[in-house]
N, CA, C and O atoms as a GROMACS GRO file, in nm:
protein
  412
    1UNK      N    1   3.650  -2.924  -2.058
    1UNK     CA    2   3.649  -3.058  -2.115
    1UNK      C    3   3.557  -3.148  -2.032
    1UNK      O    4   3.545  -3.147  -1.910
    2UNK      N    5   3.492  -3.233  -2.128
    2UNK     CA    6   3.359  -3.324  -1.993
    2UNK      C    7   3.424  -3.440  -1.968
    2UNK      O    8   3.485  -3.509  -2.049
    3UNK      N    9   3.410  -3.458  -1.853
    3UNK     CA   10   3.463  -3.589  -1.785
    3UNK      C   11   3.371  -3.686  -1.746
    3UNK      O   12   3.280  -3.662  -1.666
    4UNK      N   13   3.395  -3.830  -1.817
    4UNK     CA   14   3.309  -3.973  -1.865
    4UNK      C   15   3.357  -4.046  -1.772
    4UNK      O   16   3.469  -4.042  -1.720
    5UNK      N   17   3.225  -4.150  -1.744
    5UNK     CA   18   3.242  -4.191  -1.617
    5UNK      C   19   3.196  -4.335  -1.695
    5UNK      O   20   3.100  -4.325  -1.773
    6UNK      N   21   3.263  -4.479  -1.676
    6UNK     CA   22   3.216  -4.595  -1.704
    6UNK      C   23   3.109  -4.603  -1.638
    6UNK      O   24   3.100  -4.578  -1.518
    7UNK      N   25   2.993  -4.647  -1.734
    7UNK     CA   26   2.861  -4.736  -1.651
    7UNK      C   27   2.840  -4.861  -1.719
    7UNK      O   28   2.766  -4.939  -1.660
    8UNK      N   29   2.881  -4.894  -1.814
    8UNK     CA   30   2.885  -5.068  -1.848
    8UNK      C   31   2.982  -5.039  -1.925
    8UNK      O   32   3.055  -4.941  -1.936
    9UNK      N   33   2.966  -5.225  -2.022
    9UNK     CA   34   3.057  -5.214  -2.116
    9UNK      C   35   2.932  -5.253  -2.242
    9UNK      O   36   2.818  -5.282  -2.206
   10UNK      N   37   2.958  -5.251  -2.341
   10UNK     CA   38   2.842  -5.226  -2.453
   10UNK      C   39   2.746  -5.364  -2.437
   10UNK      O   40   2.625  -5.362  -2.460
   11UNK      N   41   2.838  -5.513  -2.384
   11UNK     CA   42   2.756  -5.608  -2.386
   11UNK      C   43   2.688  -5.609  -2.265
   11UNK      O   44   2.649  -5.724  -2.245
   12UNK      N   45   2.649  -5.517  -2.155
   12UNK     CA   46   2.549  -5.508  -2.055
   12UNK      C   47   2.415  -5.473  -2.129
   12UNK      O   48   2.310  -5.512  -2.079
   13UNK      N   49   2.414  -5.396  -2.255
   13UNK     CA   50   2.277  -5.328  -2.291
   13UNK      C   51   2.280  -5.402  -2.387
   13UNK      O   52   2.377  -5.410  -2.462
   14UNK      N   53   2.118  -5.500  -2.406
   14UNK     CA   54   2.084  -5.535  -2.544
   14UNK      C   55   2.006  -5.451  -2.604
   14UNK      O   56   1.917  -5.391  -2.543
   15UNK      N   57   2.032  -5.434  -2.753
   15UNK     CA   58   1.966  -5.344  -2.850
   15UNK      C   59   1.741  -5.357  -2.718
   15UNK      O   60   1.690  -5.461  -2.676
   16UNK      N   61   1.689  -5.224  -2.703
   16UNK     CA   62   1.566  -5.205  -2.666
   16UNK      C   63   1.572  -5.213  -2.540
   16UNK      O   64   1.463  -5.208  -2.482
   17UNK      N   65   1.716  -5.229  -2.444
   17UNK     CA   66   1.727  -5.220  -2.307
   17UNK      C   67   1.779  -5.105  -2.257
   17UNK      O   68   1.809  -5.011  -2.331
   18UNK      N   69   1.795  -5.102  -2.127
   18UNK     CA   70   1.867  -4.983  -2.043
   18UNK      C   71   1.880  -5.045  -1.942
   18UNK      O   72   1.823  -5.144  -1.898
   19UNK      N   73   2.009  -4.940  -1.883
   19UNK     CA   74   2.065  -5.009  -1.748
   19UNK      C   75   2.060  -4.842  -1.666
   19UNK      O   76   2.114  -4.744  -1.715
   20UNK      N   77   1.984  -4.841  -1.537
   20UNK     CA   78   2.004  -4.730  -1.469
   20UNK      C   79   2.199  -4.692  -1.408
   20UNK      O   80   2.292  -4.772  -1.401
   21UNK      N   81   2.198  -4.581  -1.384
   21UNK     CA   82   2.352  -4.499  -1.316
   21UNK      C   83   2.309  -4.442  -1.236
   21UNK      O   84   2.186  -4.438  -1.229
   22UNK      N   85   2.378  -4.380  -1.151
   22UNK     CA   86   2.454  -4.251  -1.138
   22UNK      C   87   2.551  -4.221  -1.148
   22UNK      O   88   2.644  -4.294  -1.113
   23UNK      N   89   2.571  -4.089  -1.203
   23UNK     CA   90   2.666  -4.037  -1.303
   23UNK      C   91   2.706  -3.864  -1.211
   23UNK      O   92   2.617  -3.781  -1.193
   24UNK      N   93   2.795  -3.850  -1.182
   24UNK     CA   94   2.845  -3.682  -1.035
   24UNK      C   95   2.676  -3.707  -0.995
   24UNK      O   96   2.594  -3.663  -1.075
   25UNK      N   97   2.627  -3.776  -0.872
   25UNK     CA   98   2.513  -3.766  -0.848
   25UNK      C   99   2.394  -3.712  -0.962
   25UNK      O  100   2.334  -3.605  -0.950
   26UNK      N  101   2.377  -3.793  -1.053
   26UNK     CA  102   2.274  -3.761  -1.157
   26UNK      C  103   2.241  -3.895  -1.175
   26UNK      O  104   2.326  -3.974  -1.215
   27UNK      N  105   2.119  -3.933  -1.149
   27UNK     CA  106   2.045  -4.046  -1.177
   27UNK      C  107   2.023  -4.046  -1.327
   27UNK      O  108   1.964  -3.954  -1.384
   28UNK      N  109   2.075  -4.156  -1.390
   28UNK     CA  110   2.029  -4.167  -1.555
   28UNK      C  111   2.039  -4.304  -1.590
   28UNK      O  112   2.093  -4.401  -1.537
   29UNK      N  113   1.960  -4.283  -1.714
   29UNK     CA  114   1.945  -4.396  -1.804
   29UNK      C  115   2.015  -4.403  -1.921
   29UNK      O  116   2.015  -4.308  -2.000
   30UNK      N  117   2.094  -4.540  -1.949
   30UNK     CA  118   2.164  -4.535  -2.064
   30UNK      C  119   2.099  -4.648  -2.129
   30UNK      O  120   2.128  -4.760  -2.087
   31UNK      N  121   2.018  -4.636  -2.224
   31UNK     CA  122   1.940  -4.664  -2.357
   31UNK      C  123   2.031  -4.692  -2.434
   31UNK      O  124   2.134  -4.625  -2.448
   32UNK      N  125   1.986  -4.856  -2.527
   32UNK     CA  126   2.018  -4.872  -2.659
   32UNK      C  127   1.928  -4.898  -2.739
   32UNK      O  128   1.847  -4.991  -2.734
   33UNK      N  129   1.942  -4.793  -2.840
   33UNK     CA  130   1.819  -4.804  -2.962
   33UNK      C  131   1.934  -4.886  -3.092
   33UNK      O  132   2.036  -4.826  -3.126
   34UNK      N  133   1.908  -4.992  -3.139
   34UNK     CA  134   1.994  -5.087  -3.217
   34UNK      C  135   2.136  -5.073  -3.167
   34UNK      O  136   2.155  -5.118  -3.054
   35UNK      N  137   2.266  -5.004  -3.244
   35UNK     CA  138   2.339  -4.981  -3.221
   35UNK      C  139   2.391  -4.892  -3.173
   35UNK      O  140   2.514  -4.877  -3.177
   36UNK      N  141   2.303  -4.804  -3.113
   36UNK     CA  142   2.317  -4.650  -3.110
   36UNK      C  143   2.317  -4.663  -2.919
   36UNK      O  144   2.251  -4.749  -2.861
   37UNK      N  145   2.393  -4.576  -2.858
   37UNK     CA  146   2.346  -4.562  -2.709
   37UNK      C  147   2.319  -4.426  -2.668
   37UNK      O  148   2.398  -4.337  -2.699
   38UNK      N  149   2.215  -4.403  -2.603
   38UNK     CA  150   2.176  -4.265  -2.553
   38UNK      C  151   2.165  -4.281  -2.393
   38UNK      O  152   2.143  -4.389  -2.338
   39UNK      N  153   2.181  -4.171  -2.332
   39UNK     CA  154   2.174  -4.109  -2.202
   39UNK      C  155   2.091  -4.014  -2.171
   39UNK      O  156   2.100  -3.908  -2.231
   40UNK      N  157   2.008  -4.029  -2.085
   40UNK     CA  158   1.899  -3.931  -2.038
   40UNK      C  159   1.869  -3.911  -1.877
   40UNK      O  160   1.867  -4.004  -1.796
   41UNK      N  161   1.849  -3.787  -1.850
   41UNK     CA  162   1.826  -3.790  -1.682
   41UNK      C  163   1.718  -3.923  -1.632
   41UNK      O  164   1.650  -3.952  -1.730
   42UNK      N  165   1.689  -3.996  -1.535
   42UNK     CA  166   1.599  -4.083  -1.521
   42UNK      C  167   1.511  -4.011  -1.445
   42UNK      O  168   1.523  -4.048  -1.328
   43UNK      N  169   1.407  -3.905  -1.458
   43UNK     CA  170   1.343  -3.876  -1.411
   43UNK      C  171   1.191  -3.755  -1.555
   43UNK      O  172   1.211  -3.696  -1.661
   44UNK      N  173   1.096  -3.770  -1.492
   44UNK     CA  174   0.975  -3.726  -1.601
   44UNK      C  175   0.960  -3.592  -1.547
   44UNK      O  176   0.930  -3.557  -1.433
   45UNK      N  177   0.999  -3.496  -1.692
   45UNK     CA  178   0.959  -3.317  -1.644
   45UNK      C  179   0.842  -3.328  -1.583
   45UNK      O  180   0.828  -3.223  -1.519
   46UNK      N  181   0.722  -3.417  -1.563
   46UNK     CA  182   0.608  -3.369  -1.558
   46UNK      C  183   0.550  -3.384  -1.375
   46UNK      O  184   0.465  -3.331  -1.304
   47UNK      N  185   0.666  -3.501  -1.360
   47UNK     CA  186   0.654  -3.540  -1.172
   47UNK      C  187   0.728  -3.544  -1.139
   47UNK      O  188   0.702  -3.569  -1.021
   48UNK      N  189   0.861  -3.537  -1.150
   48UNK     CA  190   0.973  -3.602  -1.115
   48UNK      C  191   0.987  -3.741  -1.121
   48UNK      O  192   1.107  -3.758  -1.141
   49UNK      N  193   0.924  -3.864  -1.113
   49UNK     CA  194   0.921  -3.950  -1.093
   49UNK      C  195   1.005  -4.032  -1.190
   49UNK      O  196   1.004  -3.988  -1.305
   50UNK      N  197   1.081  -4.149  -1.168
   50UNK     CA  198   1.153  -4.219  -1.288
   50UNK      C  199   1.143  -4.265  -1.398
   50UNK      O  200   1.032  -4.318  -1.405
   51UNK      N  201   1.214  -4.278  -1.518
   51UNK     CA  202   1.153  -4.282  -1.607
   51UNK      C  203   1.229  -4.476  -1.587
   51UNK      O  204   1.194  -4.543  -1.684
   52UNK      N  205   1.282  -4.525  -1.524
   52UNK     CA  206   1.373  -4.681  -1.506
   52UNK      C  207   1.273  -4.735  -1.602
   52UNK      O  208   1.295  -4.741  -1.723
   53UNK      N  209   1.165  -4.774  -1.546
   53UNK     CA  210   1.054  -4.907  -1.605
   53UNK      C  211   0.955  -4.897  -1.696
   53UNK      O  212   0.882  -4.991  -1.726
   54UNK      N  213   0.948  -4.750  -1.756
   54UNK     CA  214   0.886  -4.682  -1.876
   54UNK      C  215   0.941  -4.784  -1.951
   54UNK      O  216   1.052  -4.834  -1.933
   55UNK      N  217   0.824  -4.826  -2.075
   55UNK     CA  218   0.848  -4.878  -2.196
   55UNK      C  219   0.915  -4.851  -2.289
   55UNK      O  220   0.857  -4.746  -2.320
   56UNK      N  221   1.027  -4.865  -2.392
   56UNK     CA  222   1.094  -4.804  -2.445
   56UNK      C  223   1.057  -4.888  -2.588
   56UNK      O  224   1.066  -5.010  -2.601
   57UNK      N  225   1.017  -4.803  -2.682
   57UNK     CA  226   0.958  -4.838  -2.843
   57UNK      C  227   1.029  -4.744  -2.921
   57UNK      O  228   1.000  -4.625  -2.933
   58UNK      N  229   1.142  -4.816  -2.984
   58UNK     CA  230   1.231  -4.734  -3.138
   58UNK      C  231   1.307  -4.641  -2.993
   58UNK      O  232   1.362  -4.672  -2.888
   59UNK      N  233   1.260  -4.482  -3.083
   59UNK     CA  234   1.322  -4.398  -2.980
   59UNK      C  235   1.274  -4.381  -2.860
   59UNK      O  236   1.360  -4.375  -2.772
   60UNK      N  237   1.154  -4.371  -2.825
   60UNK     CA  238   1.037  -4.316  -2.747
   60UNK      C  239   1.064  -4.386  -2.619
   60UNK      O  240   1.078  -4.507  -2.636
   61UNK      N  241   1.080  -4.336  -2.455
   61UNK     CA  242   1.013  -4.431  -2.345
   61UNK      C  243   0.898  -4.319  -2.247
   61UNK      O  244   0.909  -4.206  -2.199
   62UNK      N  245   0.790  -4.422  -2.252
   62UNK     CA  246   0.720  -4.408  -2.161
   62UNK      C  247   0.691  -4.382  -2.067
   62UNK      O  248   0.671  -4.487  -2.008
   63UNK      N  249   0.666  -4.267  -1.977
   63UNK     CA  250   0.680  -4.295  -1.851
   63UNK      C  251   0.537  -4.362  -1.761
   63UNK      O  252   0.415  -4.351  -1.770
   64UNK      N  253   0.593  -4.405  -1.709
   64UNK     CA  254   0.537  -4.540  -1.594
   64UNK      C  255   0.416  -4.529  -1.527
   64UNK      O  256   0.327  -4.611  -1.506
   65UNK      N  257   0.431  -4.399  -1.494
   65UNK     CA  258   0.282  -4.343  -1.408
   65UNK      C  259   0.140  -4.237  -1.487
   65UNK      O  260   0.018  -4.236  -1.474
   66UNK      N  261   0.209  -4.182  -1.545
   66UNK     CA  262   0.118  -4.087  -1.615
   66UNK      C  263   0.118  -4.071  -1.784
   66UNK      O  264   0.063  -3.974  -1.835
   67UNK      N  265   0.183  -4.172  -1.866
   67UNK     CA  266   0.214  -4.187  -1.991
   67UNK      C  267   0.280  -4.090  -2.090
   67UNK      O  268   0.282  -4.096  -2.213
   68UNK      N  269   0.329  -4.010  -2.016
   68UNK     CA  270   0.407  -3.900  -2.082
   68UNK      C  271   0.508  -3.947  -2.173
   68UNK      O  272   0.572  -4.019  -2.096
   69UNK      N  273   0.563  -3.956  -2.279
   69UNK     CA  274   0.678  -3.973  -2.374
   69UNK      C  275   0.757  -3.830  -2.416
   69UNK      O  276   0.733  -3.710  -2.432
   70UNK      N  277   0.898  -3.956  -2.424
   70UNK     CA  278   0.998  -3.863  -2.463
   70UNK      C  279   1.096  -3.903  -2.572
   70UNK      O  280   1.131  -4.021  -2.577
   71UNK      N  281   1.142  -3.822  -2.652
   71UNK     CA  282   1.244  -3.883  -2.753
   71UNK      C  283   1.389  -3.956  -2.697
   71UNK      O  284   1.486  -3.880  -2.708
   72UNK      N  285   1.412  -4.050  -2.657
   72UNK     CA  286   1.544  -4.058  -2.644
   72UNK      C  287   1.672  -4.005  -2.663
   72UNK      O  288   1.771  -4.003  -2.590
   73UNK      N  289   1.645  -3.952  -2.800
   73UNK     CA  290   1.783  -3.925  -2.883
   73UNK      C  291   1.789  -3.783  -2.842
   73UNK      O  292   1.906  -3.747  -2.824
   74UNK      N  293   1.698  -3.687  -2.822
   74UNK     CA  294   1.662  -3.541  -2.785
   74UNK      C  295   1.631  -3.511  -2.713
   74UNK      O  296   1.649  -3.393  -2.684
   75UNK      N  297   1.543  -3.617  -2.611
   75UNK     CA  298   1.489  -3.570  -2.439
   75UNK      C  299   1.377  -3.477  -2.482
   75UNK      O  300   1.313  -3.422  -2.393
   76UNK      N  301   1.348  -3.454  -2.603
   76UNK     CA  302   1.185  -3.426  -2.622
   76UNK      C  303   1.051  -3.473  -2.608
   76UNK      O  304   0.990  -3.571  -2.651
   77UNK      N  305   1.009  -3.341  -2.509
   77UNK     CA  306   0.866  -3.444  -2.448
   77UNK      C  307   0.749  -3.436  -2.556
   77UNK      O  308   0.703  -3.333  -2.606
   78UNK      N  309   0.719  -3.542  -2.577
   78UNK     CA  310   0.635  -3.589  -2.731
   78UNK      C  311   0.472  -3.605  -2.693
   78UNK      O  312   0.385  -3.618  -2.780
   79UNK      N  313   0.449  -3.603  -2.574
   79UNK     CA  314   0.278  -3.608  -2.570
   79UNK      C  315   0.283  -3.568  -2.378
   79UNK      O  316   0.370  -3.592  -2.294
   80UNK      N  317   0.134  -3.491  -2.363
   80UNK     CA  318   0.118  -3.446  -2.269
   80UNK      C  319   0.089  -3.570  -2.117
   80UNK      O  320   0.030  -3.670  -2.159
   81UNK      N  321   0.108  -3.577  -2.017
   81UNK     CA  322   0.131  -3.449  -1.950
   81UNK      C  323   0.271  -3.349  -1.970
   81UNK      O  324   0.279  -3.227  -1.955
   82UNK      N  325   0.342  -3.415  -1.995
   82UNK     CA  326   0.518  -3.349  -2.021
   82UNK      C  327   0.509  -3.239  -2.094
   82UNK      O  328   0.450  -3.262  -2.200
   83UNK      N  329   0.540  -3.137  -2.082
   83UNK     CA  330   0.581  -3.036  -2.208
   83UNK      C  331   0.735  -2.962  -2.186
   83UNK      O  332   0.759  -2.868  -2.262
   84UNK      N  333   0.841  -3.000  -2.088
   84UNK     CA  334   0.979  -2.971  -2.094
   84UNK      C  335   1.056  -3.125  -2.129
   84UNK      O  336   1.023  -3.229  -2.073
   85UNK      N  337   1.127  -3.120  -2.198
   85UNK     CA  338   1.259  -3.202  -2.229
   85UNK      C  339   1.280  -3.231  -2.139
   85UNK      O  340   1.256  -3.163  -2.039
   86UNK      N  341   1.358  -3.399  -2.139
   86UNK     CA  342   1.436  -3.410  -2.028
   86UNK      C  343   1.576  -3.404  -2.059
   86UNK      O  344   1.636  -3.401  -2.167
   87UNK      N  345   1.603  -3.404  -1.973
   87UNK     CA  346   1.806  -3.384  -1.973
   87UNK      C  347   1.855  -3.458  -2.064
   87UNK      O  348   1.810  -3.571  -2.045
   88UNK      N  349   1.933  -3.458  -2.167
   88UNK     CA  350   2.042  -3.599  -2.252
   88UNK      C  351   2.193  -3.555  -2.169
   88UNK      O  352   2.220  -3.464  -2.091
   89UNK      N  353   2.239  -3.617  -2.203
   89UNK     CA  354   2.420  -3.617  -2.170
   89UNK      C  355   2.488  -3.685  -2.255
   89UNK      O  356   2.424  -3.791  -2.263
   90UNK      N  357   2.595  -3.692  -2.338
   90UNK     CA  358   2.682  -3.738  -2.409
   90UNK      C  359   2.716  -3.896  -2.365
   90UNK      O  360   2.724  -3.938  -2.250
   91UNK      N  361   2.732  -3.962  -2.470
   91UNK     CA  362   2.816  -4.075  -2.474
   91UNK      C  363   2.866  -4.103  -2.528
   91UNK      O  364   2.853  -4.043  -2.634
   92UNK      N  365   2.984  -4.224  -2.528
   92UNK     CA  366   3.099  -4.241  -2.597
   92UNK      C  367   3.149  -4.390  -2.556
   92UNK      O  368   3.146  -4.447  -2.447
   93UNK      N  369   3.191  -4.426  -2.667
   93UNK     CA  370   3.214  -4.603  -2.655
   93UNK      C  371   3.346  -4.630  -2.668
   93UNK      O  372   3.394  -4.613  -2.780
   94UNK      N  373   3.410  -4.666  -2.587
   94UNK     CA  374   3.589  -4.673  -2.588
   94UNK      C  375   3.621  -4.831  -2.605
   94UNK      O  376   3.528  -4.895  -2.558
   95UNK      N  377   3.677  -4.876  -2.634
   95UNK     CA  378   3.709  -5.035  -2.593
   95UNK      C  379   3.643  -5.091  -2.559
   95UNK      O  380   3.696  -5.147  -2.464
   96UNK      N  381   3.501  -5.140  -2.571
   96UNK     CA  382   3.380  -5.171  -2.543
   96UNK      C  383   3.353  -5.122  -2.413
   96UNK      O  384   3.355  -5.214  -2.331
   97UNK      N  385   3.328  -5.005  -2.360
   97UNK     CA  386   3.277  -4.931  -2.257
   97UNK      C  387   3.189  -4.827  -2.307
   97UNK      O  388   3.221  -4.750  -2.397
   98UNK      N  389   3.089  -4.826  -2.253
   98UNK     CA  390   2.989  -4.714  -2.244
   98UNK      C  391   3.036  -4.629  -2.109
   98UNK      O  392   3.040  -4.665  -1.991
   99UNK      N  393   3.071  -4.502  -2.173
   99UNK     CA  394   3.138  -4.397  -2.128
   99UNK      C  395   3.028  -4.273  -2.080
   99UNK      O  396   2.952  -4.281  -2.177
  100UNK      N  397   2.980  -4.183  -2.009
  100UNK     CA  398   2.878  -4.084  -1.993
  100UNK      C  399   2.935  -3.965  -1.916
  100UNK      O  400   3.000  -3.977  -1.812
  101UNK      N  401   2.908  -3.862  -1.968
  101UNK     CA  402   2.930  -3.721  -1.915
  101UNK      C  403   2.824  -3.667  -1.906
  101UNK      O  404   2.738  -3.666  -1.994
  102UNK      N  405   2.818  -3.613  -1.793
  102UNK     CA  406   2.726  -3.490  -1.762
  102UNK      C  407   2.727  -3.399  -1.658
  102UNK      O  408   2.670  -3.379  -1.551
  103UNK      N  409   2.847  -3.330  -1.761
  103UNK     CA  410   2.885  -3.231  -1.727
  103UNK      C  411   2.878  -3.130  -1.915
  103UNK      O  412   2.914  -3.012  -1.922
   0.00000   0.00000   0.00000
């Protein structure tokens, strides 16, 4: 069974924002695309480097240094340099809490 760890409550993220975590030592980003919230490792298959201050358009964020994109919703890397996914992890909205597992 995966075990969810509070990182806000839904009114910390406005719809096209993110708020960085860590989550059992896993650096991530929890993304809101309108109403929807996603979770992704904060880091780019292609350097390691963070994805925090990447631009985030619809699904898509940017990464910061070398322009690599990824799907939010899938952690699919969508244009080169990237060609591995990055990590997603589950979320879940309880009583206005944004909830994250990754495990």
């Amino acid at each position: 069974m995966s075990e969810f760890q509070r990182v806000a409550s839904v009114d910390d993220i406005a719809p096209g924002e993110r708020i960085a975590a860590i989550v059992d030592d896993v650096p991530v980003l929890v993304l809101r695309v309108g109403d929807n919230y996603y979770c992704i490792e904060d880091v780019c298959t292609h350097d390691g480097q963070p994805l925090t201050d990447g631009p985030l358009e619809g699904n898509e964020i940017t990464c910061p240094r070398h322009g690599a994109r990824f799907d939010v919703t899938s952690g699919a890397a969508l244009s080169m340099p990237a060609f591995e996914a990055v990590p997603t992890y589950e979320v879940k909205i309880e009583d206005g809490a944004v909830l994250v597992s990754v495990t």
